[in-house]
KOLRO-811867 format. One line per 3 residues: number of its first residue (from 1); their letters; for each residue x, y, z of C-alpha. Coordinates in Angstrom, 3 decimals, always signed. Layout:
NUM	A	X,Y,Z | ...
***
This chain:
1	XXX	-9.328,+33.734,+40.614 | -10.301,+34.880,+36.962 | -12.501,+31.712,+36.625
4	XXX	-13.946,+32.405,+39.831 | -15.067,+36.373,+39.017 | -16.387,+34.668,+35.442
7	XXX	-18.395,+32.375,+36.863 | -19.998,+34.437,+39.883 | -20.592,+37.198,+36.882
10	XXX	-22.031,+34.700,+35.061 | -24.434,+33.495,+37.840 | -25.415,+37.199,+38.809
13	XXX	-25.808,+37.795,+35.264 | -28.927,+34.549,+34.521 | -30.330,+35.166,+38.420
16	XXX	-30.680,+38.645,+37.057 | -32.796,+37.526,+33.992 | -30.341,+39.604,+31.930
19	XXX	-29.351,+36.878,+29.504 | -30.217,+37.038,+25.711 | -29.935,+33.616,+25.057
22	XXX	-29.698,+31.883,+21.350 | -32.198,+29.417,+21.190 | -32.045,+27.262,+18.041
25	XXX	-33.178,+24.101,+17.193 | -30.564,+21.732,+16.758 | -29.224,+18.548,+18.246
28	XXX	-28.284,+17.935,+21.758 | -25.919,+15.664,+20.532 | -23.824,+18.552,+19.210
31	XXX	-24.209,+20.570,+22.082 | -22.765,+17.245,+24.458 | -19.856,+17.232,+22.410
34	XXX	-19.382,+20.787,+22.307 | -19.379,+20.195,+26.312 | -17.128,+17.442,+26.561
37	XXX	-14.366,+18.585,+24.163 | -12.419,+20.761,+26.516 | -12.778,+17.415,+29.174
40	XXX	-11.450,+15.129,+27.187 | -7.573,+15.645,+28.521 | -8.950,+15.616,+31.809
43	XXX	-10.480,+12.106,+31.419 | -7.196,+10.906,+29.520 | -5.228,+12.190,+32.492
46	XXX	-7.232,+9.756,+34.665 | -7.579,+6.969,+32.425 | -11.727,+7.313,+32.246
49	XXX	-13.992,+6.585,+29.244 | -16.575,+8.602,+28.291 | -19.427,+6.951,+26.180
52	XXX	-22.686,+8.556,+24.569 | -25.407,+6.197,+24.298 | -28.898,+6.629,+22.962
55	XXX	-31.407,+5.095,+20.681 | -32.959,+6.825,+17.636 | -34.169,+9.787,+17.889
58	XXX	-33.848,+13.127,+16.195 | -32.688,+14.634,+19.500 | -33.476,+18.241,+18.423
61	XXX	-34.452,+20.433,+21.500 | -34.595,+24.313,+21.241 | -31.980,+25.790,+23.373
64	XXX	-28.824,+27.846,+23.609 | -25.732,+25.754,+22.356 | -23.488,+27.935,+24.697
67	XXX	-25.309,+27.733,+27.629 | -26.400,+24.866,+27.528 | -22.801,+23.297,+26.831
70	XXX	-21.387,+24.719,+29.742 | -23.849,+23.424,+32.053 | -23.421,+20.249,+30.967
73	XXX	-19.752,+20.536,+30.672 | -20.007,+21.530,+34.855 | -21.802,+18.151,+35.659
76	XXX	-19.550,+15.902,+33.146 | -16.526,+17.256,+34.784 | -17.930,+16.849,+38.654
79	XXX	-18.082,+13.024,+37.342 | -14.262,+13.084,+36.085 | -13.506,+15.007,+39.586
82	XXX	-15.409,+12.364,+41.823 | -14.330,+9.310,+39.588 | -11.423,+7.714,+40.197
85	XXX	-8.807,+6.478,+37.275 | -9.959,+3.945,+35.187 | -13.370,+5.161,+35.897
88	XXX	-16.393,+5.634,+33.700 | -18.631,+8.936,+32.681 | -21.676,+7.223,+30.361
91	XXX	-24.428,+9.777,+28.572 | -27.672,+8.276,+28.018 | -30.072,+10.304,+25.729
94	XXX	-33.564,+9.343,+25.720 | -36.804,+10.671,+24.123 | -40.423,+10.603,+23.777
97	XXX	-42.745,+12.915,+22.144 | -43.087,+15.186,+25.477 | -39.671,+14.988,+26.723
100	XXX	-36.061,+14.367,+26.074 | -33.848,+13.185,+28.949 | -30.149,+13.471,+29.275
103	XXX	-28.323,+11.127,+31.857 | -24.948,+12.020,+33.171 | -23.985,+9.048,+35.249
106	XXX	-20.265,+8.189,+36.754 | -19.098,+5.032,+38.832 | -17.455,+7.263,+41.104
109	XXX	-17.611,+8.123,+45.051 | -21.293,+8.837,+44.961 | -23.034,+11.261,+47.669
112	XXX	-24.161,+10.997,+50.808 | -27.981,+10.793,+50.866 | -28.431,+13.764,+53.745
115	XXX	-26.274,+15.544,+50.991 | -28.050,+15.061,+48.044 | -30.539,+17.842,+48.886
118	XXX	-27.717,+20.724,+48.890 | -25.798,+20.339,+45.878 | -27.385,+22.468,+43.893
121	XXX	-26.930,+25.623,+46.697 | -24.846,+28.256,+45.597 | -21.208,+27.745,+47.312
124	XXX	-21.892,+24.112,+48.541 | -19.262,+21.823,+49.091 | -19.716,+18.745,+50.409
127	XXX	-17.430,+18.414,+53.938 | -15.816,+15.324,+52.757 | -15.008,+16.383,+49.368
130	XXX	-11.482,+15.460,+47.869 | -11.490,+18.862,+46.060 | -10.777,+21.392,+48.526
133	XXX	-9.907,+24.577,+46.215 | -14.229,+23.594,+45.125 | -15.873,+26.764,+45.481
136	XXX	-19.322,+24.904,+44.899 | -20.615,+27.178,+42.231 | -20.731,+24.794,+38.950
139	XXX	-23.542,+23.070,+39.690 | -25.790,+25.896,+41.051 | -24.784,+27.419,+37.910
142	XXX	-25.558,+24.311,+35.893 | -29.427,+23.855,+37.389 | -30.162,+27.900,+36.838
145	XXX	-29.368,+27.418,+33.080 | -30.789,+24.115,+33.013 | -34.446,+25.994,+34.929
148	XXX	-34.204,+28.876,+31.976 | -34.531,+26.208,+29.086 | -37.225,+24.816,+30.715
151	XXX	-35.845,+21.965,+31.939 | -35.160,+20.384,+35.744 | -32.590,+18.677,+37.304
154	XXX	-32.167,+15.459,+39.348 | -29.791,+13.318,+41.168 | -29.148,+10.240,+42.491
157	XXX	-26.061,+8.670,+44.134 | -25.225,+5.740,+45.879 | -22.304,+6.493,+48.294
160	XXX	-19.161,+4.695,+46.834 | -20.706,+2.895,+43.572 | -22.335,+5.560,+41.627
163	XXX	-24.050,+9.349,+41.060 | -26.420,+10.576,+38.502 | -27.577,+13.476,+37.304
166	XXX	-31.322,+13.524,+35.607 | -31.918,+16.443,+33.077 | -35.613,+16.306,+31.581
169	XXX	-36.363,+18.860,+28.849 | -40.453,+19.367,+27.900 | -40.632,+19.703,+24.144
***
């Protein structure tokens, strides 16, 4: 119940524009593993890997660490939710001079294509979902922090092989 009051207050608080966020430029590579750390027993739990991959690249993009983190942190651990053991959670970082692109893409369940459209609504929750104490918050929460650093968000699933979610940052 605590987590739930944060999180609503938290939502209330950036669809109110009432956030003073941070912004620093530093490397999104910090920030993932700032967001995966507290996932990392999870994924043991269930046997999963978790891999980073990207080519070079400075990978600095001005944002809130924070914020940012716990967006990402939502998505990676709606992969370890929706994966089953032994599963797999890969990160691909790309960039270019107008954009850097992070990846967040699991070989679990994958989602319905009619459902695709709605996961991003506040208090969604898929019908057929395993996880029925979801309140469907996380990743409406995750695409309004994403918006604020000026970023969008994607994704793509194919129903029992694969979902992935497509972050694109402008520089």
């Amino acid at each position: 119940m605590d987590w739930l009051t944060i999180t609503l207050l938290k939502y209330a608080r950036l669809e109110g524009d009432v956030i003073d966020y941070k912004m620093e430029d530093i490397s999104i590579l910090d920030t993932i593993s700032e967001a995966i750390a507290p996932l990392k027993i999870k994924a043991e739990e269930k046997n999963q890997n978790i891999n980073i991959n990207y080519e070079n690249g400075s990978f600095i993009l001005r944002h809130d660490r924070k914020w940012l983190s716990e967006a990402l942190s939502n998505i990676i651990k709606n992969g370890i939710e929706h994966t089953d053991n032994c599963g797999k959670i890969e990160i691909l970082i790309r960039e270019s001079p107008i954009y850097l692109e992070v990846e967040i893409k699991d070989n679990g369940e994958g989602i319905e294509e009619d459902k695709l459209k709605k996961i991003f609504e506040r208090f969604y929750k898929n019908s057929s979902e395993k996880k029925p104490k979801s309140i469907g918050i996380g990743l409406a929460l995750s695409k309004s922090i994403i918006e604020k650093h000026n970023g969008s968000i994607k994704v793509k699933s194919k129903l029992g092989e694969w979902t992935s979610f497509i972050i694109t940052f402008i520089k």
